[in-house]
C-alpha positions in Angstrom: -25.2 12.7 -25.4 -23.3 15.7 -23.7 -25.6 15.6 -21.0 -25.2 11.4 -20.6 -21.5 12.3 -20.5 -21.9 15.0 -17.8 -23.9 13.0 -15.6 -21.3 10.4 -15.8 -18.3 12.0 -15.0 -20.0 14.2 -11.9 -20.8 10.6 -10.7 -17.2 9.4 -11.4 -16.1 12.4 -9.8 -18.1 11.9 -7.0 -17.0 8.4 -6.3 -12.8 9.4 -6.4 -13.1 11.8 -4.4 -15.1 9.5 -1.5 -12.2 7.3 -2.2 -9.8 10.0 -2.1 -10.8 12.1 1.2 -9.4 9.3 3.6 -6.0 9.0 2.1 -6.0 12.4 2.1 -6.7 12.9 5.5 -4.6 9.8 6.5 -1.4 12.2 5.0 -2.8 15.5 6.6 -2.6 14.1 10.2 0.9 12.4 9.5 2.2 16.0 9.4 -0.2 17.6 12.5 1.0 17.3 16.2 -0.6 14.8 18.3 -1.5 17.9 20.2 -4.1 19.1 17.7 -5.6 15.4 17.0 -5.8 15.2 20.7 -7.9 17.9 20.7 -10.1 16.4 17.9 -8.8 18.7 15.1 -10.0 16.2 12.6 -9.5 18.6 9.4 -7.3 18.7 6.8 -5.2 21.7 7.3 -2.5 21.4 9.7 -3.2 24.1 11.7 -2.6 24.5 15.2 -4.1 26.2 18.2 -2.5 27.9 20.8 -2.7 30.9 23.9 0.1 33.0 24.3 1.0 35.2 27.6 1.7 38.4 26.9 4.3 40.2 29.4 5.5 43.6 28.1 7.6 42.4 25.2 7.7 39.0 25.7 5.6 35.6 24.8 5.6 32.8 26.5 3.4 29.7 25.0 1.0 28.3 27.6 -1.6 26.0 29.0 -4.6 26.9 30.4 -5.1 24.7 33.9 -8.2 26.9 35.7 -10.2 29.3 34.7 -11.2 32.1 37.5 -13.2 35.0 36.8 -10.9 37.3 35.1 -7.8 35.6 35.9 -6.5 32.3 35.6 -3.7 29.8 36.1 -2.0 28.5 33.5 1.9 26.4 33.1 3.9 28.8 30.9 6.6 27.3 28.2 9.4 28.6 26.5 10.2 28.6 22.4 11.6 25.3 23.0 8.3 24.2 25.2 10.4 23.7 28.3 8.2 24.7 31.1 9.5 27.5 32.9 6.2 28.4 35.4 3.8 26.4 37.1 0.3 27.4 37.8 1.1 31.0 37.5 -1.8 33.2 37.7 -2.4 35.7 35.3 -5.1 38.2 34.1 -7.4 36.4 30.9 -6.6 40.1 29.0 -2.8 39.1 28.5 -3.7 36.4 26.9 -3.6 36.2 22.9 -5.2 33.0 20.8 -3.6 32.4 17.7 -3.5 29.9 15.2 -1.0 28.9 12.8 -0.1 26.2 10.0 3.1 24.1 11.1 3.8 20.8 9.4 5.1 18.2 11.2 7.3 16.4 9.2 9.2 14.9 11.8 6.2 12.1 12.9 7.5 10.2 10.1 11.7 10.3 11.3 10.2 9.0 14.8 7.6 6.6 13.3 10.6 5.1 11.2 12.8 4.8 14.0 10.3 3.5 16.5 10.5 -0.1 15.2 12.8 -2.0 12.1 10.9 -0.2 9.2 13.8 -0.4 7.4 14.2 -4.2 7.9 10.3 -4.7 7.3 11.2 -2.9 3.9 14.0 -4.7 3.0 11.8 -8.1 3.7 9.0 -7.3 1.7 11.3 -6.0 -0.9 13.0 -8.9 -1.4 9.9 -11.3 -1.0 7.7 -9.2 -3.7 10.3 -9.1 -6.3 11.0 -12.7 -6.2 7.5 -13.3 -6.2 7.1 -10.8 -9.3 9.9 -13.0 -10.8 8.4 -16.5 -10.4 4.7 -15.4 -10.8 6.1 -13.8 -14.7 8.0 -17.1 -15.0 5.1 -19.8 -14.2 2.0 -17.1 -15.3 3.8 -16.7 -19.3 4.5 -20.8 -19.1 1.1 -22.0 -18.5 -0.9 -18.7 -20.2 1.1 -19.8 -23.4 0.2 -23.4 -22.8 -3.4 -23.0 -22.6 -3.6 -20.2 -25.2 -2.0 -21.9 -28.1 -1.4 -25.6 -27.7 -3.9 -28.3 -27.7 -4.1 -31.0 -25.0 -7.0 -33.2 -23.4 -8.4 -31.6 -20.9 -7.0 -27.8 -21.2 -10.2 -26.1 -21.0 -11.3 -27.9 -17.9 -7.8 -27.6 -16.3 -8.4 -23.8 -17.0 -11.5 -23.2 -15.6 -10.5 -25.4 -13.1 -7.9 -22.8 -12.3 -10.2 -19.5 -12.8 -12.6 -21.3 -10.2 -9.9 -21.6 -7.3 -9.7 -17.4 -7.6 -13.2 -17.9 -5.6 -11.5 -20.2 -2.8 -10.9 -17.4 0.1 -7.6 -17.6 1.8 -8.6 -18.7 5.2 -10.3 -22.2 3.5 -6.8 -22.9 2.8 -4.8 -20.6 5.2 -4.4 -23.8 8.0 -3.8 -26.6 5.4 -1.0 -24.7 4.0 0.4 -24.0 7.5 0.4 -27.9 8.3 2.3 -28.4 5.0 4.7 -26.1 5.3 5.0 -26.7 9.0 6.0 -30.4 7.6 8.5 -29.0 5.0 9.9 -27.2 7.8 9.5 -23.6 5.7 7.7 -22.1 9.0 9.4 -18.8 9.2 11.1 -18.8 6.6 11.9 -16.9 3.2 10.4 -20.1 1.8 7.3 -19.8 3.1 6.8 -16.5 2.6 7.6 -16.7 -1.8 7.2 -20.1 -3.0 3.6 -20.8 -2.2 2.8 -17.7 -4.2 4.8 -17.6 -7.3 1.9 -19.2 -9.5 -0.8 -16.8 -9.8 -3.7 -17.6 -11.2 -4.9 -14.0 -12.0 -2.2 -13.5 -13.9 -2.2 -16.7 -16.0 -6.0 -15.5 -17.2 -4.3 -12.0 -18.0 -1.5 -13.5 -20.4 -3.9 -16.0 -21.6 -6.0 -13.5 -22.9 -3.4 -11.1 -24.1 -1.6 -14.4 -26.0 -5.1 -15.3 -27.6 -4.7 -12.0 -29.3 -1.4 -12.6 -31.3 -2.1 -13.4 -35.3 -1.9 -17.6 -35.5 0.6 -16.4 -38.7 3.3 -14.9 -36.5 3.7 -19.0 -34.8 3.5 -20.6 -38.1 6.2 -18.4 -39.3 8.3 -18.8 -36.5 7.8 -22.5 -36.7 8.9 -22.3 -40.3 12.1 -20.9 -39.5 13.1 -23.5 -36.6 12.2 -21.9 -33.7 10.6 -24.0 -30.5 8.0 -23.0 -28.2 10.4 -21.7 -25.8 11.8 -19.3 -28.6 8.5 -18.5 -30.3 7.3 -17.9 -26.3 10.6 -15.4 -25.6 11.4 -13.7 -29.1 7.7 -13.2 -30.5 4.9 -13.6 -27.5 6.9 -12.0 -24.6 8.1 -8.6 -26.8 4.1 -8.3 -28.6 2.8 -8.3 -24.9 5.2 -6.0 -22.8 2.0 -3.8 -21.6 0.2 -6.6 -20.1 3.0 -8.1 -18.3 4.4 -5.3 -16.8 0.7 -5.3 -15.4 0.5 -8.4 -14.4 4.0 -7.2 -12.6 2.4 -4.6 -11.0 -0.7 -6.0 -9.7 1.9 -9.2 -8.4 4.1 -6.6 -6.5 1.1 -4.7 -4.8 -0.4 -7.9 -3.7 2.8 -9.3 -2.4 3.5 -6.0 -0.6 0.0 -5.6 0.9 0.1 -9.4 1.8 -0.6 -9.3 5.9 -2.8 -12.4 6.9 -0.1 -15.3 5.4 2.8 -14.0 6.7 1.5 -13.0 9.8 0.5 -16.9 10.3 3.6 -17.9 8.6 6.6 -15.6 10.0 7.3 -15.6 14.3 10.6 -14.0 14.2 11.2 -9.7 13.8 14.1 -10.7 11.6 11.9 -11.8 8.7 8.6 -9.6 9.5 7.1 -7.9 6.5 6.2 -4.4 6.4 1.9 -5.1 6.7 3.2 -7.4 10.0 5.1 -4.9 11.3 2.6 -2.1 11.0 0.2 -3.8 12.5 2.9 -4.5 15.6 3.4 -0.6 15.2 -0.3 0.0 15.8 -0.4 -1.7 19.2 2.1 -0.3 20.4 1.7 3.5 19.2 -2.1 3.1 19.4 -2.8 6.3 21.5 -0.5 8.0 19.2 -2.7 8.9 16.1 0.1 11.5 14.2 2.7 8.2 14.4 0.3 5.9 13.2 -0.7 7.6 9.9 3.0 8.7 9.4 3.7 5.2 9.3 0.4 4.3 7.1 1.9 7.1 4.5 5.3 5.9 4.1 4.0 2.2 3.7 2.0 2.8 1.0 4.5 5.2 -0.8 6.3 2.9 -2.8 2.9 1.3 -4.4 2.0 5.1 -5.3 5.1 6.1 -6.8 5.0 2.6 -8.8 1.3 3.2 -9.8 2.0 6.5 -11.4 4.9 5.2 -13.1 3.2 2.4 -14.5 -0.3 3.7 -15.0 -0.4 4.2 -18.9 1.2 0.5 -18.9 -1.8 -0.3 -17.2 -4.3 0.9 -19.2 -2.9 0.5 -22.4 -2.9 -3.3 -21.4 -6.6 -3.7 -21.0 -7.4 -1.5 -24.0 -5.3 -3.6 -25.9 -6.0 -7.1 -24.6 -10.0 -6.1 -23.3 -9.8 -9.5 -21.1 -11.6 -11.4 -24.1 -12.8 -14.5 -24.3 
C-alpha cells in the first residue's frame, strides 16, 4: 500500500509541476529585461549578461559592435545607459563579463500604463460580480426546484439542462449576437451580464449539495409556517455555504477569463474587458516579450489571490456534497 501511495503521488507530483513550470516562467520573464529575452535567455533566474570596459578606475557598460583580432569596437554607456562613445576601439583585455541578478519590476508599471488596464479591471470587475450575483440568485432557485419539489417533467427538464453544458459556445455564439443585436444590448453592460447569469454548472452543483439536506429539516420548517422561499434562505442557503461560495468562485473565474463573447459583443475601449484588452495588448507589444508576460501576471493575479483564499471552501464542498446522484 505505501508503495501504491508513493507511486501516486510522484505521478501527481510530476503532473503539477508540468503545469506549474509555465506560469512560473511566464512570472520570471515579467521581471527580466527585454534585453536578456532578446538574447534568448529563456531560464528562470533573472540574470543578466553584460561587458564592462575597464579604464583605470572607471567602468563603463558596453556593446560589443566588431570584433578584430585583439581589439574591438564597441558603443560605451554610462550608469544611466546614456551612450557616451561610439565605436570606440579598445583592446578585448579591458574587457570584464559579468553577470548579475536584477529584477525588473518596473515591466509591469509600463505594461499597466501602456493601455486602460485599470478600466479593463474595473469592467470585468463589475461584469463578474453581477454575474456572481445573478448566477447565485437563478442557480439556488432552480437547484432547489428540481431537488426537492415534484412537477411533470422535472427530470427531463434537468437533463435537458445538463445536456446543453455539451453545446460549444460558437454553435450559439452568432444566434445570440443576432438577438442581442435586435434588443439593441450590442455593446453594452447588458450584453456582457444578462445572458450569463443562469448557469447551468452551477444549478447541478446546488442540486446536488440540496439532495443532501435530511427531508426532516423541510417538514419541520413546514410545520412551523415557513414557505419555500424561507425554508430556501433560513435552512438550505446557511447548511450549504461551502458549495456556494464554490459555485461563486468558479462563476467569477469564468466571467473574468471570459474573452470570445465579449470580444464579439463589446466594439468600444470604454466597456472592454480585461481578456479583450490583453489580447489588444499583445498586438501591439508583440515584439516586447518582458511587457507581455508582465501583463499576463497581473491579469491573472486576482484569480490567484481568490483561489488561495477560497481553496479549503472548495474542497470541503466536494467532500461534503461528492457531486452525487
Amino acid at each position: 500500500m505505501n508503495l501504491k501511495k508513493s507511486i501516486s503521488f510522484l505521478i501527481l507530483s510530476v503532473c503539477g509541476l508540468v503545469m506549474v513550470i509555465p506560469f512560473l516562467w511566464m512570472v520570471t520573464t515579467s521581471v527580466k529585461s527585454q534585453l536578456e529575452v532578446n538574447k534568448g535567455n529563456v531560464g528562470f533566474l533573472p540574470i543578466e549578461e553584460f561587458s564592462i570596459y575597464s579604464e583605470g578606475e572607471e567602468e563603463y557598460r558596453m556593446t560589443l559592435i566588431k570584433d578584430e583580432g585583439d581589439s574591438s569596437y564597441v558603443h560605451l554607456f554610462n550608469e544611466n545607459m546614456e551612450r557616451i562613445s561610439s565605436y570606440k576601439k579598445i583592446p578585448n583585455s579591458s574587457i570584464i563579463n559579468k553577470r548579475q541578478f536584477k529584477f525588473h519590476f518596473n515591466n509591469f508599471v509600463v505594461a499597466f500604463n501602456k493601455v486602460p488596464f485599470g478600466r479593463y479591471f474595473l469592467n470585468t470587475l463589475f461584469v463578474s460580480i453581477s454575474v456572481v450575483i445573478g448566477v447565485l440568485i437563478t442557480g439556488s432557485l432552480a437547484a432547489y426546484a428540481f431537488a426537492t419539489m415534484k412537477f411533470k417533467g422535472r427530470d427531463f427538464f434537468f437533463y435537458l439542462f445538463i445536456s446543453m453544458m455539451m453545446v460549444p459556445q460558437p454553435v450559439y455564439l452568432i444566434p445570440s449576437y443576432v438577438l442581442l443585436n435586435h434588443l439593441g444590448w450590442i455593446d453594452t453592460y447588458n450584453a456582457l451580464i444578462i445572458p450569463w447569469i443562469a448557469n447551468i454548472f452551477t444549478i447541478f452543483l446546488l442540486r446536488q449539495q440540496f439532495k443532501t439536506i435530511p427531508r426532516d429539516l423541510f417538514d419541520a420548517a413546514e410545520i412551523d409556517g415557513c414557505n419555500r422561499l424561507k425554508i430556501l434562505w433560513k435552512i438550505v442557503m446557511p447548511l450549504s455555504k461551502s458549495v456556494i461560495a464554490t459555485a461563486a468562485i468558479f462563476g467569477f473565474i469564468g466571467s473574468w477569463n471570459s474573452f470570445m463573447w465579449p470580444l464579439i459583443m463589446t466594439d468600444s475601449p470604454e466597456k472592454r474587458v480585461l481578456q479583450v484588452g490583453l489580447s489588444y495588448f499583445s498586438q501591439e507589444a508583440s515584439a516586447q516579450t518582458a511587457l507581455l508576460m508582465a501583463a499576463s501576471t497581473f491579469s491573472i493575479l486576482p484569480l490567484i489571490i481568490l483561489f488561495l483564499i477560497a481553496q479549503k471552501q472548495i474542497i470541503a464542498s466536494f467532500a461534503s456534497s461528492g457531486l452525487k446522484g
